[in-house]
C-alpha positions in Angstrom: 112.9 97.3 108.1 113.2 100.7 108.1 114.6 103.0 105.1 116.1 106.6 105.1 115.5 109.4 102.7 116.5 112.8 101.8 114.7 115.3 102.2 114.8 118.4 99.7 112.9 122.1 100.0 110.7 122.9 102.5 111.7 124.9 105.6 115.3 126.0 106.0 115.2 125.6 109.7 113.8 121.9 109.5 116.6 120.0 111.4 117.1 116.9 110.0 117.8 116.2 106.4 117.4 112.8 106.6 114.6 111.0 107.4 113.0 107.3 108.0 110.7 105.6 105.9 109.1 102.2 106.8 107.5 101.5 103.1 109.7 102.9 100.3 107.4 105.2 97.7 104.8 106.4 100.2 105.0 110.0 101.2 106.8 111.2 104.2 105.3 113.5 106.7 107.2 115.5 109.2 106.0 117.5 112.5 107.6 121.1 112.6 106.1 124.0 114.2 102.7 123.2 114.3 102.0 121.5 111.4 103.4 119.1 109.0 105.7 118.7 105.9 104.9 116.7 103.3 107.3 114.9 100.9 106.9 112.8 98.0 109.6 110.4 96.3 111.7 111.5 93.4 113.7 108.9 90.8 116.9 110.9 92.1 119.4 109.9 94.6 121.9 112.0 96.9 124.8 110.6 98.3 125.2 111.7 102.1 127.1 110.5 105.2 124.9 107.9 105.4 125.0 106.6 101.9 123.7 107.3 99.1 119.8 107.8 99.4 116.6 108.5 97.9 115.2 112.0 97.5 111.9 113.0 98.6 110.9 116.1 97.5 108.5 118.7 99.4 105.1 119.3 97.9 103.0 120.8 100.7 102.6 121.9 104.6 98.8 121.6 106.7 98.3 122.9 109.6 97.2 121.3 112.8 93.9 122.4 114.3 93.7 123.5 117.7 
């Protein structure tokens, strides 16, 4: 079953705020412009159009090699 989150900080232009977790508590990671954004859960909840969800807050970006 899969979960949805909401993400918080990180890039502006990232274009979607929510986002789908299969395993509740890991950390998310999200491709955008050449590397990735990294998320971790929070204890706080936002509600959005899609419910009320859990907020995953963003800690870090890596690069991808070329």
């Amino acid at each position: 079953m899969t979960h949805k989150v909401f993400l918080e900080g990180g890039p502006d232009d990232l274009p979607e705020r929510i986002a789908p977790v299969e395993v509740p508590g890991e950390d998310v990671k999200i491709l955008h412009l050449g590397g990735y954004e990294h998320y971790r859960e929070t204890s706080r909840r936002e509600d959005t159009a899609e419910g009320t969800l859990r907020v995953y807050e963003w800690w870090e970006r890596t690069e991808i090699a070329e």
